[in-house]
N, C-alpha and C positions, 0 to 999 in steps of 0.2 A: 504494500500500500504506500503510494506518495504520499507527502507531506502536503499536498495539496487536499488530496482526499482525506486525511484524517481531519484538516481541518473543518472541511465538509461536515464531517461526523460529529464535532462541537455541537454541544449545546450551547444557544445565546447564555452569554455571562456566566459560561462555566469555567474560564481561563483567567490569568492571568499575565498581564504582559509589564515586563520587568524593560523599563528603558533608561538611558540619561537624560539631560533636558536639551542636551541638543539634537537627540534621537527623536523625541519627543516634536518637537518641531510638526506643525502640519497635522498632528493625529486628534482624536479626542475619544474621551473615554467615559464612562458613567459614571465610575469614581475614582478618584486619584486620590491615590495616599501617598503622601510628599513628605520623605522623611528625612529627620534633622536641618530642620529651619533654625539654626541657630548661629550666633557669630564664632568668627570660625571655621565654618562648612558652608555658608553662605552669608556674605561675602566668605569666601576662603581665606583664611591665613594669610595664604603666599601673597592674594592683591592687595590687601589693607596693610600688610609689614612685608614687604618684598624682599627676599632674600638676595645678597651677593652671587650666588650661583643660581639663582632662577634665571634660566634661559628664555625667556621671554613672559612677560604680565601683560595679566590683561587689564585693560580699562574697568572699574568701579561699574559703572555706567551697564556694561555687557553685560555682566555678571547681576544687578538689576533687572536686566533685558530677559538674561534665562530665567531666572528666579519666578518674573511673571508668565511666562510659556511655558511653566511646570503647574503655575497654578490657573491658567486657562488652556490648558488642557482638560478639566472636570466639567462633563454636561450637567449634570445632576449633585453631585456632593462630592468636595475637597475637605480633606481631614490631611492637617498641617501636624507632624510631629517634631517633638526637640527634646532633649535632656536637660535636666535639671542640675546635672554634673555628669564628668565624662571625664572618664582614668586619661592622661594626657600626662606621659612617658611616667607610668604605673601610679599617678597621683592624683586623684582624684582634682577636678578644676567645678568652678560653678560655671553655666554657662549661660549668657544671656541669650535672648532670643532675639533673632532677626532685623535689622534692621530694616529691612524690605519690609516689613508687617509693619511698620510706622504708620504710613499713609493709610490702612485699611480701616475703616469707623469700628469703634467696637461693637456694635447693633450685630455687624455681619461676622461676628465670634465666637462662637461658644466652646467656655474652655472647661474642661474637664481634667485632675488629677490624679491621673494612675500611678504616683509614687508605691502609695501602699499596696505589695503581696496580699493577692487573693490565693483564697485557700478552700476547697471545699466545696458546699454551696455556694459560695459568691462566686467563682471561677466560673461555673455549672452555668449560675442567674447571667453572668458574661457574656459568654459564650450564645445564650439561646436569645440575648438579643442582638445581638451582634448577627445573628443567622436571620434576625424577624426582621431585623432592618436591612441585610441583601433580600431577603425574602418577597418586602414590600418593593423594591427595586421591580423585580423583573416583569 
């Protein structure tokens, strides 16, 4: 069987497609989950504090540019994630969040904290909405 014809065989909204944000370019999707929006990973390191050996940076500006073509890419619902701390060379760092989410109204936000380990029943209660809500999707 081609890869052509298994994709045939898909059920709508049974996949998942794993891209970058310049891959990303031109597609759109029902839901996009955009992970680690935070400073750091977007903007990146390397463009905000430019290293001696970085072989070429990029413009602030661009990296803006991706940042929104990852988050309109989503027809229907964008879930934005980020760390709250992140081991950065085995030491835990606090991280802030994105400057690119500056501009966005808080109206169009809703934040939720999964710091705390789910255990048990609450993992279970997780999960089965987390499935009612692709569920309502399709």
């Amino acid at each position: 069987m081609t890869d052509r014809e298994k994709d045939k065989d898909d059920e709508p909204g049974e996949k998942v497609t794993l891209s970058t944000l310049h891959g990303a370019k031109g597609l759109e999707f029902s839901i996009v989950y955009f992970m680690g929006v935070e400073e750091g990973l977007l903007p990146h390191d390397r463009i905000v504090n430019p290293h001696a050996n970085d072989i070429s940076t990029t413009d602030i500006a661009e990296e803006r540019r991706l940042c929104y073509v990852g988050m309109t890419r989503a027809k229907d619902q964008l879930i934005l994630t980020r760390a709250k701390t992140r081991a950065v060379q085995g030491r835990p760092q606090p991280r802030a969040v994105s400057r690119f989410l500056e501009p966005v109204p808080d109206s169009l936000i809703q934040s939720e904290d999964l710091t705390a380990p789910l255990a048990g029943d609450q993992a279970k209660e997780r999960l089965a909405q987390i499935r009612a809500m692709l569920d309502d999707r399709q």
